[in-house]
Residue, then its C-alpha position, 0 to 999 in steps of 0.5 A: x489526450x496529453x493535455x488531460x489533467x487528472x480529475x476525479x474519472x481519470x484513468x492514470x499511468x504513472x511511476x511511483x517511489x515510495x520512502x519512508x522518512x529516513x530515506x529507505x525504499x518501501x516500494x516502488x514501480x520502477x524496481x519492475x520497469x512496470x508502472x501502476x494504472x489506477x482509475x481515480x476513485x476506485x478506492x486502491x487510493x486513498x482520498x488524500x493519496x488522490x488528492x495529491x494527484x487532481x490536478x498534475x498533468x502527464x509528464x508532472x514528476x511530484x512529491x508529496x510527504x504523508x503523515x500516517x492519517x493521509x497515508x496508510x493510517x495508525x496501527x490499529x490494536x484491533x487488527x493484532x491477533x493471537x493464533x494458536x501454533x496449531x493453525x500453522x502448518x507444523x513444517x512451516x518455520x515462522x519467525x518474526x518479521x515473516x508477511x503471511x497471506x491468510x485466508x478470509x472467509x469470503x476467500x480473498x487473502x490479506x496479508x499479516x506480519x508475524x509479530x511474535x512467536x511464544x511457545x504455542x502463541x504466535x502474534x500476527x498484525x494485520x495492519x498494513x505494513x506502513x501504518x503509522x509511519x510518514x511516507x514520501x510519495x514520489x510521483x512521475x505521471x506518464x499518462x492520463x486519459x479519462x475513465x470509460x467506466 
C-alpha cells in the first residue's frame, strides 16, 4: 500500500511541526517520538489543514503556511468568560497564562487559558490557544493506507 496518495477515506500516519510565524515551536509529535493517526475527514482537521494533505504520498515531507481562517481561526469575543473566583477551588493558585480543563454539561472537557485574575473575577478564554495566529505546518507523511470505516 505505499503508493497510496492521501484522498478523502484515508487513514494517514504522519509527523507534524507546528510553528508560529516567528519560528517558535507550538507543537509537534516528534517531542514524544509518537506520530499522529488521523482518518481524513473525521473532523480532528479542519477542511483546509486536509486540504493540504490530498494528494501527498508516504515519505512526502511538506510544509504549508496557514493563516488564522485555514487554521484555528480568529479568537471569538463570545468564547471569553467571566467566572466568579468562587467556582475555583479556594487552594487552587490561578495566574495568568494557566490552561484549565472545565467541565461541559455534556461531560467532555475543553480547555480554557486563564486571562486575568481581578479580586473575585477571573477572565477565562476558551478559544483555541492558536486562533489568530498564522502557523506553519510541517508535515512528514510516513504511511497512508485507506480507511476501513
Amino acid at each position: 500500500m505505499s503508493d497510496s496518495v492521501i484522498g478523502a477515506n484515508s487513514e494517514v500516519l504522519m509527523h507534524f511541526d507546528l510553528k508560529l510565524e516567528d519560528g517558535s515551536a507550538a507543537d509537534s509529535t516528534r517531542v514524544n517520538k509518537k506520530p499522529a493517526k488521523l482518518v481524513m475527514g473525521d473532523g480532528s482537521l479542519t477542511p483546509n489543514f486536509e486540504a493540504c494533505l490530498l494528494g501527498l504520498k508516504e515519505g512526502d515531507k511538506k510544509s504549508f503556511t496557514l493563516v488564522p481562517e485555514d487554521a484555528f481561526g480568529e479568537p471569538l469575543p463570545e468564547n471569553i468568560h467571566y467566572m466568579d473566583r468562587s467556582r475555583f477551588s479556594s487552594d487552587l493558585n490561578i495566574e495568568e497564562g494557566m490552561i484549565m480543563a472545565f467541565a461541559q454539561p455534556d461531560g467532555t472537557e475543553i480547555p480554557g487559558i486563564i486571562r486575568s485574575v481581578a479580586g473575585t473575577s477571573v477572565t477565562v478564554d476558551f478559544n483555541h490557544p492558536l486562533a489568530g495566529q498564522v502557523v506553519i505546518f510541517d508535515v512528514e507523511i510516513l504511511s497512508v493506507s485507506q480507511s476501513q470505516a
